[in-house]
mmCIF entry with sequence, helices, sheets and N, C-alpha, C, O atoms, coordinates in Angstrom:
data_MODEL
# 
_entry.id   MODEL 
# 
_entity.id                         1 
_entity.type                       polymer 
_entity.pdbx_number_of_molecules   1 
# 
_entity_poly.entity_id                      1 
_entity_poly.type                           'polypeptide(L)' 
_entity_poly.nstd_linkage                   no 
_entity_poly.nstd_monomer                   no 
_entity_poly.pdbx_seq_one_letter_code       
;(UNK)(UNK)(UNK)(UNK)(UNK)(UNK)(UNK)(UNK)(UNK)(UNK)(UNK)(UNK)(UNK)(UNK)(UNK)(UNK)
(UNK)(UNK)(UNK)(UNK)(UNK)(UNK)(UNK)(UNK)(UNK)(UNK)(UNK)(UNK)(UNK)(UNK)(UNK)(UNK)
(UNK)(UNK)(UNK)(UNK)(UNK)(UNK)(UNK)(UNK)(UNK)(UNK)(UNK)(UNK)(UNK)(UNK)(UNK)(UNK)
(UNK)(UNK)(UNK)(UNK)(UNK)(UNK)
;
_entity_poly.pdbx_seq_one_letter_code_can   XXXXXXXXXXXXXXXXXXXXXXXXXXXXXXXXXXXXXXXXXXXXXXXXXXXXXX 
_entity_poly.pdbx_strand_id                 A 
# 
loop_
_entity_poly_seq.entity_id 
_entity_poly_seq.num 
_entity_poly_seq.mon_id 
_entity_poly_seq.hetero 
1 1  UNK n 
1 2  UNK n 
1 3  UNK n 
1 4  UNK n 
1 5  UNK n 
1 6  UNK n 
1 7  UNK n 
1 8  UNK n 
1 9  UNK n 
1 10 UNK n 
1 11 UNK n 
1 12 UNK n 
1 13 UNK n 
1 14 UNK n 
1 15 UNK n 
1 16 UNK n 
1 17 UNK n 
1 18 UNK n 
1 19 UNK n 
1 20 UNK n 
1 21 UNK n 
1 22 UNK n 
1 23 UNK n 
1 24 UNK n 
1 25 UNK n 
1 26 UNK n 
1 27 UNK n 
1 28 UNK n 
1 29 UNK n 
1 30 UNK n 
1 31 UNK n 
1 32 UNK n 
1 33 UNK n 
1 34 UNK n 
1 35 UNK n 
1 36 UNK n 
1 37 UNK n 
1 38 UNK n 
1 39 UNK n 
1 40 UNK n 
1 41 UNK n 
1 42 UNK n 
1 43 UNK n 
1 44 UNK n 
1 45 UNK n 
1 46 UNK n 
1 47 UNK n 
1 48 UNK n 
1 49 UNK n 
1 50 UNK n 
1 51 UNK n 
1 52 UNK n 
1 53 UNK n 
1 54 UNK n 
# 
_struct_asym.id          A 
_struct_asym.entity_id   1 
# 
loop_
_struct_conf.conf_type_id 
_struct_conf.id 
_struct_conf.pdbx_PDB_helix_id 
_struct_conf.beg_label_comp_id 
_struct_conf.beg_label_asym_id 
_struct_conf.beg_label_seq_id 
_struct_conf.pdbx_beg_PDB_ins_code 
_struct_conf.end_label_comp_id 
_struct_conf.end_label_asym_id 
_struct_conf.end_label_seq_id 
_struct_conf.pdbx_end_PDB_ins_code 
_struct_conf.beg_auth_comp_id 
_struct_conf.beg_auth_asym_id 
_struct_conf.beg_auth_seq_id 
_struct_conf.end_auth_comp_id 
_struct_conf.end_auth_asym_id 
_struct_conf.end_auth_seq_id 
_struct_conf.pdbx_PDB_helix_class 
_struct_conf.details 
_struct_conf.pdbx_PDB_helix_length 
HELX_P HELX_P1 AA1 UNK A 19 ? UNK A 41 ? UNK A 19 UNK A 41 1 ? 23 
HELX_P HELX_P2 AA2 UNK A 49 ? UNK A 52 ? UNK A 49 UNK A 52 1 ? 4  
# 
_struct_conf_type.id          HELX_P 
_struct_conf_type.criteria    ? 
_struct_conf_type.reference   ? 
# 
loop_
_atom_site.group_PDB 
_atom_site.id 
_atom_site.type_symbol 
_atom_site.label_atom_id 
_atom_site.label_alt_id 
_atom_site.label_comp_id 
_atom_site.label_asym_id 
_atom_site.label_entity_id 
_atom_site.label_seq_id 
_atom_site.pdbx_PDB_ins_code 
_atom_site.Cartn_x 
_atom_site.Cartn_y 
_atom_site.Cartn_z 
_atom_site.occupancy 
_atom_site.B_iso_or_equiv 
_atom_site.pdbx_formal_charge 
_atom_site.auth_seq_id 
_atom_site.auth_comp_id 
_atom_site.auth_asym_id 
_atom_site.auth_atom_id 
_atom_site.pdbx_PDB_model_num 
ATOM 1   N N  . UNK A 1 1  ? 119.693 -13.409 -48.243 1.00 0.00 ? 1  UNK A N  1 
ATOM 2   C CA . UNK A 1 1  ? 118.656 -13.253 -49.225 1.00 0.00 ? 1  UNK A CA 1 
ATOM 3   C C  . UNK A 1 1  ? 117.297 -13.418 -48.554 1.00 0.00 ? 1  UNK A C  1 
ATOM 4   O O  . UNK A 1 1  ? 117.047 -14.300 -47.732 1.00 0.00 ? 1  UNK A O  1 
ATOM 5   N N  . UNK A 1 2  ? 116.438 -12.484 -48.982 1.00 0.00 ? 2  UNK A N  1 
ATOM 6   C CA . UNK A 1 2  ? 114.829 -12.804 -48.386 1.00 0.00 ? 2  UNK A CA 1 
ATOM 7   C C  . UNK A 1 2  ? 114.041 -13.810 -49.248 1.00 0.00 ? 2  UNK A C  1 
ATOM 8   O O  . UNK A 1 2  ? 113.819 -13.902 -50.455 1.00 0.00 ? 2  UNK A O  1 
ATOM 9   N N  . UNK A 1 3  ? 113.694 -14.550 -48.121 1.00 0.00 ? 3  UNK A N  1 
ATOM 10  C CA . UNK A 1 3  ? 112.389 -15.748 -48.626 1.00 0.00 ? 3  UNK A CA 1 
ATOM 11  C C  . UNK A 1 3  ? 111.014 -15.096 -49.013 1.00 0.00 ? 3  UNK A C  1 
ATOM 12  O O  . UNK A 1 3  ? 110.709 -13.906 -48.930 1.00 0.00 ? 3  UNK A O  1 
ATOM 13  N N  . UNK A 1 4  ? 110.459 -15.864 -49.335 1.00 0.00 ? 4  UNK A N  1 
ATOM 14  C CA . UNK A 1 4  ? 109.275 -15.578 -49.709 1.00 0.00 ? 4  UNK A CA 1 
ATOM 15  C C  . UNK A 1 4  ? 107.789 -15.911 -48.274 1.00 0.00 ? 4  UNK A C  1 
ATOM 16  O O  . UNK A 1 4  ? 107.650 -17.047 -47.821 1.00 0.00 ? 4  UNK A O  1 
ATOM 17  N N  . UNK A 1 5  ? 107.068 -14.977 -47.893 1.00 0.00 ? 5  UNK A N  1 
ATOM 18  C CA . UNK A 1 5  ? 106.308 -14.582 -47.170 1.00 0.00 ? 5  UNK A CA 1 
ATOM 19  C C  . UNK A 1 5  ? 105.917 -16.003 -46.834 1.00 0.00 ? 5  UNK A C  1 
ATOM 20  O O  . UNK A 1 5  ? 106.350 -16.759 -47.704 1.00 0.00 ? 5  UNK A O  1 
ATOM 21  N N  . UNK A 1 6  ? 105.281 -16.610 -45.925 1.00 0.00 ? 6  UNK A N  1 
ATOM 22  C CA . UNK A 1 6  ? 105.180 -17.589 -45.556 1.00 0.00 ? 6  UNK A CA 1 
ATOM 23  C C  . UNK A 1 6  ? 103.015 -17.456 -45.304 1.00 0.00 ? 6  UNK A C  1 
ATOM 24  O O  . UNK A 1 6  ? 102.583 -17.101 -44.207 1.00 0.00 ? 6  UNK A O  1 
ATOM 25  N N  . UNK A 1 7  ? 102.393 -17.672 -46.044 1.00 0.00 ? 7  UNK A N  1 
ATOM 26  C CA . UNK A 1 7  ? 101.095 -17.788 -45.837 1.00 0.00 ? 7  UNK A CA 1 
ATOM 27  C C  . UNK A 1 7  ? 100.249 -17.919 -44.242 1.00 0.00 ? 7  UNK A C  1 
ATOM 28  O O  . UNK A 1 7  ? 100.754 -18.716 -43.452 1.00 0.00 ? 7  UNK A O  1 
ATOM 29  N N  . UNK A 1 8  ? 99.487  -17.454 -43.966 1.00 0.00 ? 8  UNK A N  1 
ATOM 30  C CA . UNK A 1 8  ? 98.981  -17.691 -42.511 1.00 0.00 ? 8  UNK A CA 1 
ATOM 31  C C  . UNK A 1 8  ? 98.238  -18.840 -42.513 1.00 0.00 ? 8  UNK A C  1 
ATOM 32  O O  . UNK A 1 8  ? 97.863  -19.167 -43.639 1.00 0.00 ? 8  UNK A O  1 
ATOM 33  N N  . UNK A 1 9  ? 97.992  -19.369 -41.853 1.00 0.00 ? 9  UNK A N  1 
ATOM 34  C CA . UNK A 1 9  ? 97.181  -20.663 -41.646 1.00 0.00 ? 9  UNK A CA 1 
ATOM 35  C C  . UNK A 1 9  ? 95.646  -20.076 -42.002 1.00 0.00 ? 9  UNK A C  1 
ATOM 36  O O  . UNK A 1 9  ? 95.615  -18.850 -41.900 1.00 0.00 ? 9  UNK A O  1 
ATOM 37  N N  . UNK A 1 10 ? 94.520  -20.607 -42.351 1.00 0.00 ? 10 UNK A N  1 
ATOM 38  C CA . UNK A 1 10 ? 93.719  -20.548 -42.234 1.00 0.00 ? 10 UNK A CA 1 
ATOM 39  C C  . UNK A 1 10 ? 92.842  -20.664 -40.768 1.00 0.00 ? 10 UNK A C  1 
ATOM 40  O O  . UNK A 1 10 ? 92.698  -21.737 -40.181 1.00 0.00 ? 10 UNK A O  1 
ATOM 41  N N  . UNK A 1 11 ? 92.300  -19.406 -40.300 1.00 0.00 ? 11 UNK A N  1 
ATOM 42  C CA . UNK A 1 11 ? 91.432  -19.240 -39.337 1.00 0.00 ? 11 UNK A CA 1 
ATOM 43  C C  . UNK A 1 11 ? 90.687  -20.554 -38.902 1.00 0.00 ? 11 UNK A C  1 
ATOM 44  O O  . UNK A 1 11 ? 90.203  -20.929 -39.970 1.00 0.00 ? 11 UNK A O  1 
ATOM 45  N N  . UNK A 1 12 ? 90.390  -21.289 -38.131 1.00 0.00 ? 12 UNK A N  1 
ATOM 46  C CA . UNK A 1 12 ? 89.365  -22.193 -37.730 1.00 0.00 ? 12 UNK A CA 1 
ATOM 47  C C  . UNK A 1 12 ? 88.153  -21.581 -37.094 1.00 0.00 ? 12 UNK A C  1 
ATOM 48  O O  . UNK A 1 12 ? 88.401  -21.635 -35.890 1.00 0.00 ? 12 UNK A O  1 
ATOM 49  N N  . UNK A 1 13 ? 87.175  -21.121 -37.227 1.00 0.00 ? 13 UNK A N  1 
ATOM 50  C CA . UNK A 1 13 ? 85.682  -20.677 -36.555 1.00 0.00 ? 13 UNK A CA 1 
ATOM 51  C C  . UNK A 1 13 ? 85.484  -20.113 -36.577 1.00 0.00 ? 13 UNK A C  1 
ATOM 52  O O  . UNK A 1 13 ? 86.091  -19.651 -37.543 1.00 0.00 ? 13 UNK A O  1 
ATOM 53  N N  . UNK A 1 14 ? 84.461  -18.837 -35.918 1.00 0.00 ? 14 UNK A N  1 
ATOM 54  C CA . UNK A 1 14 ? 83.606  -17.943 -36.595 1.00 0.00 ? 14 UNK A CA 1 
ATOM 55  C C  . UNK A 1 14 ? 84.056  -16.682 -37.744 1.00 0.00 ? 14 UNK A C  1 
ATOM 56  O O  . UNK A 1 14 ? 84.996  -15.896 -37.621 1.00 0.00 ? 14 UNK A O  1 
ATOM 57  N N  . UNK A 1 15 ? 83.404  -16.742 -38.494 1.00 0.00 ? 15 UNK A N  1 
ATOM 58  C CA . UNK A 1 15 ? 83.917  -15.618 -39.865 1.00 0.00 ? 15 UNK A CA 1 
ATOM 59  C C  . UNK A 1 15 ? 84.514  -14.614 -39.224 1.00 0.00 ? 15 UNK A C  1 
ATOM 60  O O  . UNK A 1 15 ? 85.702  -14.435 -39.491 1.00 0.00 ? 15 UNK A O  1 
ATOM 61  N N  . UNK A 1 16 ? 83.819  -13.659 -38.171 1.00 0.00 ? 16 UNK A N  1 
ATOM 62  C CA . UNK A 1 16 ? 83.711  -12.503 -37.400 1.00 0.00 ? 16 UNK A CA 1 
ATOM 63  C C  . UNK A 1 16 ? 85.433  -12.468 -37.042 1.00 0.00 ? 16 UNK A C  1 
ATOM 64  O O  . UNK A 1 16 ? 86.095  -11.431 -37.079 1.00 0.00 ? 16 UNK A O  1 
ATOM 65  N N  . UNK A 1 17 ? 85.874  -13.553 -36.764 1.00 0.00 ? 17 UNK A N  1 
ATOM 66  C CA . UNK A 1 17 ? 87.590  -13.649 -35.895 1.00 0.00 ? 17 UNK A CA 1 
ATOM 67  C C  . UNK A 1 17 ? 88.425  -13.687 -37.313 1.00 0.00 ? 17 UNK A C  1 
ATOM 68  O O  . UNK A 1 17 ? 89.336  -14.494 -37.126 1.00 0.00 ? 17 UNK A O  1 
ATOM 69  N N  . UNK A 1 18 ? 88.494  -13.255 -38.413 1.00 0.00 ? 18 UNK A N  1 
ATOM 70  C CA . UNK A 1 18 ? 89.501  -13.426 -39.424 1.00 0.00 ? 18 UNK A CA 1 
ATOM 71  C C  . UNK A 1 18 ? 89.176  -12.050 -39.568 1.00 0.00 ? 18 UNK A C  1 
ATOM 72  O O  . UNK A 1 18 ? 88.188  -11.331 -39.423 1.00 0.00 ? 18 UNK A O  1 
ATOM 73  N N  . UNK A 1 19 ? 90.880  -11.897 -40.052 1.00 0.00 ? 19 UNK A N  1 
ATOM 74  C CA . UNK A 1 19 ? 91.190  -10.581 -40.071 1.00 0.00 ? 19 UNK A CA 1 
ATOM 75  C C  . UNK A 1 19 ? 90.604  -9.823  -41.214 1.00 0.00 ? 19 UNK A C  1 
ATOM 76  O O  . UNK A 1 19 ? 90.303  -8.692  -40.832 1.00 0.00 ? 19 UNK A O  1 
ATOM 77  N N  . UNK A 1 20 ? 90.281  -10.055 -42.693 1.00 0.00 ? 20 UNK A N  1 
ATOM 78  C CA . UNK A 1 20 ? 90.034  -9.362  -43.196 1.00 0.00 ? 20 UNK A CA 1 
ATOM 79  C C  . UNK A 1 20 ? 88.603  -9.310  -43.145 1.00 0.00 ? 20 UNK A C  1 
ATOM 80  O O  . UNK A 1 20 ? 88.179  -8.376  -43.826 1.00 0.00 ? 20 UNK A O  1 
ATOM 81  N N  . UNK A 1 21 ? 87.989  -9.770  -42.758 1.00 0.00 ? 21 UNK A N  1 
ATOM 82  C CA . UNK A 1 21 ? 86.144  -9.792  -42.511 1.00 0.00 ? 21 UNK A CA 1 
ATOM 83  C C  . UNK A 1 21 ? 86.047  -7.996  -41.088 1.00 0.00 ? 21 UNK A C  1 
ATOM 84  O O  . UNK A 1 21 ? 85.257  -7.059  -40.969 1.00 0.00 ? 21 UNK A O  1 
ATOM 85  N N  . UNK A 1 22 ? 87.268  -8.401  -40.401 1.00 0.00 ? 22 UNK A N  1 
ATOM 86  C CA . UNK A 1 22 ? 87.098  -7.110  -39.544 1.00 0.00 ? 22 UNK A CA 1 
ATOM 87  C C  . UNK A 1 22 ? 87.651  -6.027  -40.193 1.00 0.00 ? 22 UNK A C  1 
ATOM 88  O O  . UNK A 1 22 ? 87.042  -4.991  -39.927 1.00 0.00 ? 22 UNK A O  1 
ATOM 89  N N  . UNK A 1 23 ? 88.633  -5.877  -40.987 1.00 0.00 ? 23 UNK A N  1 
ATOM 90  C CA . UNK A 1 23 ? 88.846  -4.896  -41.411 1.00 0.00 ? 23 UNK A CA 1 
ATOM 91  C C  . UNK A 1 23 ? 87.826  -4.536  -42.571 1.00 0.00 ? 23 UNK A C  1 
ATOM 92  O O  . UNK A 1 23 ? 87.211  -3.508  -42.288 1.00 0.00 ? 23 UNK A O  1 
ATOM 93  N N  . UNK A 1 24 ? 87.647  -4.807  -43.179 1.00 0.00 ? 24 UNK A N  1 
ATOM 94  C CA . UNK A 1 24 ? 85.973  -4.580  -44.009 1.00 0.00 ? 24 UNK A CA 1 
ATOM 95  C C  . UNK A 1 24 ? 85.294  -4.125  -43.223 1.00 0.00 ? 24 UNK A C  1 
ATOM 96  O O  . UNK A 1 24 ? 85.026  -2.951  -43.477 1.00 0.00 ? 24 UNK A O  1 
ATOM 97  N N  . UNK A 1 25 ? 84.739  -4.603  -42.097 1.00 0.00 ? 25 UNK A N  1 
ATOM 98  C CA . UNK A 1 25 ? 83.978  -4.150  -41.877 1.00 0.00 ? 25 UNK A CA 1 
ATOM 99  C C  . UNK A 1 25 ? 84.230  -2.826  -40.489 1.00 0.00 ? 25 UNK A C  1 
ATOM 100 O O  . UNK A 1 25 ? 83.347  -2.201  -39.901 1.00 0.00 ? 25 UNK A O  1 
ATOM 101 N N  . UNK A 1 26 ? 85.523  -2.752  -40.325 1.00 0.00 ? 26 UNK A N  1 
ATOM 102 C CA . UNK A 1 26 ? 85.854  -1.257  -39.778 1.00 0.00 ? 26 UNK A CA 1 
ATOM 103 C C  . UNK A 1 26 ? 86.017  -0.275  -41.013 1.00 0.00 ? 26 UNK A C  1 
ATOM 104 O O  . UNK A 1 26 ? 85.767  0.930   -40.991 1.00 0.00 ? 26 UNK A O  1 
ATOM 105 N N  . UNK A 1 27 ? 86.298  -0.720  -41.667 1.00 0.00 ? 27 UNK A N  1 
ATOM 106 C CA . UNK A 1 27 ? 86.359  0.203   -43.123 1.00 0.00 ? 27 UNK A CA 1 
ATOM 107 C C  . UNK A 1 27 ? 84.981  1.132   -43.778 1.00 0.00 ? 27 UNK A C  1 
ATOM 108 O O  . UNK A 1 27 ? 84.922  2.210   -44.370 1.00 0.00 ? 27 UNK A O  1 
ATOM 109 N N  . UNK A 1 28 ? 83.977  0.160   -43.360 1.00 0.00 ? 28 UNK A N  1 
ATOM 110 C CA . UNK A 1 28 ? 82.484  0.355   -43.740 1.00 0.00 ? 28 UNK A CA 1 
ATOM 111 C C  . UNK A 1 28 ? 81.734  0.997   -42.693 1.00 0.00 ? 28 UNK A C  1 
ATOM 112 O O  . UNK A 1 28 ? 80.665  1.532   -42.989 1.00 0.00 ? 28 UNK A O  1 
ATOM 113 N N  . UNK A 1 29 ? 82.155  1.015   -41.505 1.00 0.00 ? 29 UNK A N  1 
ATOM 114 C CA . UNK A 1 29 ? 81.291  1.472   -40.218 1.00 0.00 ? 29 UNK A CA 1 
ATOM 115 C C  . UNK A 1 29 ? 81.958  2.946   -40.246 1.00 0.00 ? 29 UNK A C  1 
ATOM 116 O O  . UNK A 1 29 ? 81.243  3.864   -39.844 1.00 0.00 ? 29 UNK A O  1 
ATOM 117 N N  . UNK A 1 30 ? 83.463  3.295   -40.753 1.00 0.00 ? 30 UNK A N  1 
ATOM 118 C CA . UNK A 1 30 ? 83.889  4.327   -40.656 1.00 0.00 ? 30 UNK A CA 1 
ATOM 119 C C  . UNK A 1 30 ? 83.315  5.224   -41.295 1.00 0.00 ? 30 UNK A C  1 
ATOM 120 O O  . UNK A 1 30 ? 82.845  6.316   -40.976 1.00 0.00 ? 30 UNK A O  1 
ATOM 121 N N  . UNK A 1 31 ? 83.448  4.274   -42.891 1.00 0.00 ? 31 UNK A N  1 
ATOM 122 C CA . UNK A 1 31 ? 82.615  5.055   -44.181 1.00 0.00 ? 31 UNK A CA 1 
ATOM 123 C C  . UNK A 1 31 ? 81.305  5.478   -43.695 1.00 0.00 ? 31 UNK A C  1 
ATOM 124 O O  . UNK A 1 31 ? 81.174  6.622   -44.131 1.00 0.00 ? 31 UNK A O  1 
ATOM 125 N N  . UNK A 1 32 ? 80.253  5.162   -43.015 1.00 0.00 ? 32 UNK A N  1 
ATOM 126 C CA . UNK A 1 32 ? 78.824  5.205   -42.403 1.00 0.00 ? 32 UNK A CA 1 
ATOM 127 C C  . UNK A 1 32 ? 79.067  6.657   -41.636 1.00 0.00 ? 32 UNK A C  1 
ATOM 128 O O  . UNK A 1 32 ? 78.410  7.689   -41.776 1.00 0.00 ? 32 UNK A O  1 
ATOM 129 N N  . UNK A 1 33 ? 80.244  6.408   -40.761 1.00 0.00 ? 33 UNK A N  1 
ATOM 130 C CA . UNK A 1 33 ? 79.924  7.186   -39.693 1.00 0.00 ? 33 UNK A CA 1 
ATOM 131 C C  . UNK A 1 33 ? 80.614  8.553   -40.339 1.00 0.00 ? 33 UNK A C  1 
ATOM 132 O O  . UNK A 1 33 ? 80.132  9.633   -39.995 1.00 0.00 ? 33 UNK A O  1 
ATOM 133 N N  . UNK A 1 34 ? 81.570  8.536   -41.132 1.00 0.00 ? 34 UNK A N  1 
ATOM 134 C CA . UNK A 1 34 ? 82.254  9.802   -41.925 1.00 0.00 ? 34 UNK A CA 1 
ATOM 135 C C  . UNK A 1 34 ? 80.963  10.369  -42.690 1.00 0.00 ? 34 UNK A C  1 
ATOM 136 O O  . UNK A 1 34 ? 80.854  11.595  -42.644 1.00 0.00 ? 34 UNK A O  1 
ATOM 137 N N  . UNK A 1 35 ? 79.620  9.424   -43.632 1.00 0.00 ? 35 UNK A N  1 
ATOM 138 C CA . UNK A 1 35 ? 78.833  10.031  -44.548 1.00 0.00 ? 35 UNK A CA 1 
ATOM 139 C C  . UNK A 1 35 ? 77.880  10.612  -43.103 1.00 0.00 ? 35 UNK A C  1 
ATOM 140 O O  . UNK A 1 35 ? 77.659  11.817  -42.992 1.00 0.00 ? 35 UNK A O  1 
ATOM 141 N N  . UNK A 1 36 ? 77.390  9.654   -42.099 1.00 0.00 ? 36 UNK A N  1 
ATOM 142 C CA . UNK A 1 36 ? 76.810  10.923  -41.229 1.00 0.00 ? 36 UNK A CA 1 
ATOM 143 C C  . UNK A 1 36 ? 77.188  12.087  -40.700 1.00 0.00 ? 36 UNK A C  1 
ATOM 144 O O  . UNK A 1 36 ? 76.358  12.925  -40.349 1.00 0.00 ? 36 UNK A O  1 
ATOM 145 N N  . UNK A 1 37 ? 78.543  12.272  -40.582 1.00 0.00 ? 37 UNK A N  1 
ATOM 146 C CA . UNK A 1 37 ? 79.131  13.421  -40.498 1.00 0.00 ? 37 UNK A CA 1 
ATOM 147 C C  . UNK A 1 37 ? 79.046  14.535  -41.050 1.00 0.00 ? 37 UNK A C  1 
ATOM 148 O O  . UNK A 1 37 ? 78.959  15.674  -40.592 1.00 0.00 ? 37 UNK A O  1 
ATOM 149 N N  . UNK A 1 38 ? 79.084  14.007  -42.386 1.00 0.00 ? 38 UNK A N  1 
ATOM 150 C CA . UNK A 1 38 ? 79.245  15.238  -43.534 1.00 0.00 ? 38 UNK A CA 1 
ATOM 151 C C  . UNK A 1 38 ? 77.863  15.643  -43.775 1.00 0.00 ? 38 UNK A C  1 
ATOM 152 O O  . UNK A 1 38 ? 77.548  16.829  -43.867 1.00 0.00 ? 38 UNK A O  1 
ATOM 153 N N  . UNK A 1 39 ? 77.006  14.650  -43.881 1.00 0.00 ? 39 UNK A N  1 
ATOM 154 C CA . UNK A 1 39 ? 75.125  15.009  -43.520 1.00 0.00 ? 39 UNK A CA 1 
ATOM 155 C C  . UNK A 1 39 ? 74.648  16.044  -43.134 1.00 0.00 ? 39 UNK A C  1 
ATOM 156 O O  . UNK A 1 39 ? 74.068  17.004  -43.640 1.00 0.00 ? 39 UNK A O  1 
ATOM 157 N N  . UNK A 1 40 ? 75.198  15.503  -41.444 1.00 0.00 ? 40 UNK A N  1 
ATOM 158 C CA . UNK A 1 40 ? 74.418  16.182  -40.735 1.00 0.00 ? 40 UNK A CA 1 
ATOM 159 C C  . UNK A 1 40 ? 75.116  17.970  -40.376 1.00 0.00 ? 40 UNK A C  1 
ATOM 160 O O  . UNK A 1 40 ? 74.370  18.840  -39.928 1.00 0.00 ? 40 UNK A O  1 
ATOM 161 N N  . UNK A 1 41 ? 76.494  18.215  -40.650 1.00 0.00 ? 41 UNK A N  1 
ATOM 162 C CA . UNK A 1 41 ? 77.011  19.287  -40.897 1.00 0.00 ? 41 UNK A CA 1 
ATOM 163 C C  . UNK A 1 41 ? 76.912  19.835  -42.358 1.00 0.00 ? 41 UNK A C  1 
ATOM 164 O O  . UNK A 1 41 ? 77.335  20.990  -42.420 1.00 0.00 ? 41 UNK A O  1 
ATOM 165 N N  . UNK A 1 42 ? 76.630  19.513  -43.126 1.00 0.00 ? 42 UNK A N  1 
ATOM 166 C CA . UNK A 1 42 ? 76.807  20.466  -44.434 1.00 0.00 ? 42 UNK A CA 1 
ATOM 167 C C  . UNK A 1 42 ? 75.799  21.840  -44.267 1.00 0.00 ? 42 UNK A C  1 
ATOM 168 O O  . UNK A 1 42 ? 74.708  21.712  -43.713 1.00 0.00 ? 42 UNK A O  1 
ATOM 169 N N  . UNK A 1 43 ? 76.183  22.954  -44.709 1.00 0.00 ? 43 UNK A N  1 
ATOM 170 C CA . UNK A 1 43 ? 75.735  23.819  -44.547 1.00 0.00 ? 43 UNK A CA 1 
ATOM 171 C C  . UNK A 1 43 ? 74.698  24.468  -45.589 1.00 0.00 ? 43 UNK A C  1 
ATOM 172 O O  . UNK A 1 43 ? 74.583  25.692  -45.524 1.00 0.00 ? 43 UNK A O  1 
ATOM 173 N N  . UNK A 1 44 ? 74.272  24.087  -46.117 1.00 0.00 ? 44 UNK A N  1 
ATOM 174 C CA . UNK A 1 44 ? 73.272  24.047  -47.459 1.00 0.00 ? 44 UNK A CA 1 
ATOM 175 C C  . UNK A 1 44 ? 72.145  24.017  -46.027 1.00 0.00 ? 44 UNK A C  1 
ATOM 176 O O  . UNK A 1 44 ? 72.307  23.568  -44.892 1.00 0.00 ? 44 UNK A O  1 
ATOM 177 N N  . UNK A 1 45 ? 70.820  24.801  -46.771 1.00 0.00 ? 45 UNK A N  1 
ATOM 178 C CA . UNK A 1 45 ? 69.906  25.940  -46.036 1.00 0.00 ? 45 UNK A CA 1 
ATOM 179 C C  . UNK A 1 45 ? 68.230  24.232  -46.496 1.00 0.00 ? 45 UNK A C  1 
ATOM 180 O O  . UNK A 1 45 ? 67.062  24.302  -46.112 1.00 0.00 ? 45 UNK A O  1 
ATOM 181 N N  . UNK A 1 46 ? 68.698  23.350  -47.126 1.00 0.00 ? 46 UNK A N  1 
ATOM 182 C CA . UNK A 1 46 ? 67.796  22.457  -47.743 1.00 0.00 ? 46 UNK A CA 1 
ATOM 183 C C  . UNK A 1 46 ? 66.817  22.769  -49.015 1.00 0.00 ? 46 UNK A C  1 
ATOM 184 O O  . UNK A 1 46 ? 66.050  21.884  -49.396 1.00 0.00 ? 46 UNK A O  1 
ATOM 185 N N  . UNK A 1 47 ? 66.848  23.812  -49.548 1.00 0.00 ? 47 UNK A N  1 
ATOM 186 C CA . UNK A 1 47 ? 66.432  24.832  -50.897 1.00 0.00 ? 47 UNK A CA 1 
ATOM 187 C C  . UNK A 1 47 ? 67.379  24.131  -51.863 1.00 0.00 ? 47 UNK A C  1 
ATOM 188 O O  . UNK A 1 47 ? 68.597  24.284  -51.776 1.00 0.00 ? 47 UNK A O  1 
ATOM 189 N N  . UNK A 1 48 ? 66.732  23.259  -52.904 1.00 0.00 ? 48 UNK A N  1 
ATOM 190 C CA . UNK A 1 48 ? 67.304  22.963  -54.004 1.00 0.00 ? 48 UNK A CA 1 
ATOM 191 C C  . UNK A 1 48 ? 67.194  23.861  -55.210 1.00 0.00 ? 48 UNK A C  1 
ATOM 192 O O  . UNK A 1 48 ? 68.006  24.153  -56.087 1.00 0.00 ? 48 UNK A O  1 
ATOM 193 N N  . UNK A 1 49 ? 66.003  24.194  -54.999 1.00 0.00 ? 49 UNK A N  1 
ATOM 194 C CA . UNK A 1 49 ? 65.139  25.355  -56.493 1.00 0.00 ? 49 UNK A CA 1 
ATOM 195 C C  . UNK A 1 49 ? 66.009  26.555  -56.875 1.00 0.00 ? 49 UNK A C  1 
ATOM 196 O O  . UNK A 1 49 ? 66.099  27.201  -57.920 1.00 0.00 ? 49 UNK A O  1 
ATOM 197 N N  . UNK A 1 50 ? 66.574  26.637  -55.779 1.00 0.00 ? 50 UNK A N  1 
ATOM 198 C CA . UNK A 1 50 ? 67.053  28.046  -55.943 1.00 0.00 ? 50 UNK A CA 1 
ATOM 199 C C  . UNK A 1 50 ? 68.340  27.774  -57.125 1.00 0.00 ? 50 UNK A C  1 
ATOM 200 O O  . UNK A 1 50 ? 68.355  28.482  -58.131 1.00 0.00 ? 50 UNK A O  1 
ATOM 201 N N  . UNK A 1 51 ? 69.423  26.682  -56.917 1.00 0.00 ? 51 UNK A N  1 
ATOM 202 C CA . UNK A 1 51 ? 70.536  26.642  -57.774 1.00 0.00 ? 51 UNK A CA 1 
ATOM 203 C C  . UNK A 1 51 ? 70.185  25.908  -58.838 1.00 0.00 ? 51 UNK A C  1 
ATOM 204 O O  . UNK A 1 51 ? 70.876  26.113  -59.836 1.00 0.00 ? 51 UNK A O  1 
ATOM 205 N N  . UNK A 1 52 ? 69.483  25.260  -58.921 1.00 0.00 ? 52 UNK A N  1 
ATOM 206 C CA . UNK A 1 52 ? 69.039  24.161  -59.773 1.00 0.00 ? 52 UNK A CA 1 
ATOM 207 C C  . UNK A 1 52 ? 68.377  25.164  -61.374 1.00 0.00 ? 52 UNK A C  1 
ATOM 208 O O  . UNK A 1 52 ? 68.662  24.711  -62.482 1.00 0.00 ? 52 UNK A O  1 
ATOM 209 N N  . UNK A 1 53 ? 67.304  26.819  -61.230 1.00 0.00 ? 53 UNK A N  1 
ATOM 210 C CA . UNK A 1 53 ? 66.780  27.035  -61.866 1.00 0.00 ? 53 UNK A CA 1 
ATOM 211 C C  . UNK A 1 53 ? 65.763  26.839  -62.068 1.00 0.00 ? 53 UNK A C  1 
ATOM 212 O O  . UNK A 1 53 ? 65.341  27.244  -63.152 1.00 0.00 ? 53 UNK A O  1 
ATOM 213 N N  . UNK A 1 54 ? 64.682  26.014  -61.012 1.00 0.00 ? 54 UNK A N  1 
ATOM 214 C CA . UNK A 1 54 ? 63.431  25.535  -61.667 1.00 0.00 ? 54 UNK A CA 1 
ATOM 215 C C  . UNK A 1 54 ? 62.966  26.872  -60.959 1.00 0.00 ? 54 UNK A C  1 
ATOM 216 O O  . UNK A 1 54 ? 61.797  27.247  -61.055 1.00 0.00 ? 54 UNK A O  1 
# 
């Protein structure tokens, strides 16, 4: 029969060394670097007036 997951100890010292503080924040640098991606490639000419109707 399986036990039940056994909790990790709590980290001792800087925030930066626990695991979910790094994965947040690889999660967020990705998100950054995926929205500059899509930025700086989208192919739109920078003319809003034209679809918009004004």
């Amino acid at each position: 029969m399986f036990t039940r997951r056994q909790r990790e100890p709590e980290v001792s010292g800087p925030y930066w060394r626990q695991r979910g503080w790094q994965l947040s924040a690889g999660f967020l640098a990705g998100a950054v670097v995926l929205g500059g991606l899509v930025a700086l490639t989208s192919g739109g000419d920078g003319s809003a007036n034209e679809s918009s109707g004004i």
